[in-house]
N, C-alpha and C positions, 0 to 999 in steps of 0.2 A: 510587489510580490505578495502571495498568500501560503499561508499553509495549512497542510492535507495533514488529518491525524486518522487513521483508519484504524478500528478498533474492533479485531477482529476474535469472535469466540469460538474455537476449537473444540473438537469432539473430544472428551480424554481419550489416552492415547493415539494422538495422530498429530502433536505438534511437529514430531521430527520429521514428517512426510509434508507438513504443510508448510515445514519452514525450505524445507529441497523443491517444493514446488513455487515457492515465493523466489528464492535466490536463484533457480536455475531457468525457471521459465516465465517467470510473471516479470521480476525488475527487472531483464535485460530489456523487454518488451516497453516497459512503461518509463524506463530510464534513457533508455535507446532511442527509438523510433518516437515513442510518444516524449521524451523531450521533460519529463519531473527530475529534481534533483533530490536524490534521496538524502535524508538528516539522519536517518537510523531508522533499523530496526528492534525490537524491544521484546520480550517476553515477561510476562508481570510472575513476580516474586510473591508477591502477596495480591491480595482482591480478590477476583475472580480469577482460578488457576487455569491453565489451557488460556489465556488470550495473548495473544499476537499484538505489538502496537509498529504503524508504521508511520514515521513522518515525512513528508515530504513539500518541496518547497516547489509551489507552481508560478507561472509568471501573473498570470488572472483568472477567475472563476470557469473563463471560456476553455483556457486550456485544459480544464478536466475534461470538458466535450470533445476537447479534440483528441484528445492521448488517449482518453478512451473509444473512441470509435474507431483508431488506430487498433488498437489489442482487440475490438471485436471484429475486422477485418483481419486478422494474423489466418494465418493459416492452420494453426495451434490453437485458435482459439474453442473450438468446439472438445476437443480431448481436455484441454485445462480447464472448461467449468466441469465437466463432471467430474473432474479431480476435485474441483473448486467443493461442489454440492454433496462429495462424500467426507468432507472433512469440516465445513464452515458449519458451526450452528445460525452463530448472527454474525453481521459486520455494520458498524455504526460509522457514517463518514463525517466529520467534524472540520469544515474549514475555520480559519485563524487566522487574526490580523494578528501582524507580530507589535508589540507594545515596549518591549525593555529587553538585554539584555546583548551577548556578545554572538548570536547567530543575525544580527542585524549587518554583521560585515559582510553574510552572503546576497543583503540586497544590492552594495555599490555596485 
């Protein structure tokens, strides 16, 4: 298993839009059909204010290509990027080998 850290930079005021459009239409899609298993999602307290964190645990590198090419076939997918592009400043994608610790019981 790997995991997905997506670290996403929001416009100020527009988390509460981009967090309805992450939970209501993006992870059913990427959780769904494309098959990630979500570990949380996050909003930062401190750092940089407005960013979004999400993690996710995928099976191999390959399955990002395939979940995602899934979500770019959705039928939805053309109205959620411009939802995407009026709220995302940046998004940084960070995979992870997991090394230590008790989320290692979701690779048995």
């Amino acid at each position: 298993m790997i995991y997905l850290k997506a670290e996403i930079e929001i416009r100020p005021g527009h988390v509460p839009q981009m967090l309805e459009l992450l939970t209501k239409r993006i992870f059913p899609i990427m959780g769904g059909p494309g098959g990630w298993h979500m570990l949380g999602c996050f909003v930062q307290r401190t750092g940089r204010l407005n960013t979004i964190v999400d993690l996710w645990g995928l099976e191999d590198m390959g399955h990002f290509d395939r979940a995602y090419a899934i979500f770019r076939e959705h039928p939805d997918y053309p109205a959620i990027r411009v939802e995407l592009d009026s709220h995302v400043e940046k998004e940084t994608l960070v995979f992870m080998d997991h090394q230590y610790g008790p989320i290692a019981d979701l690779e048995k």
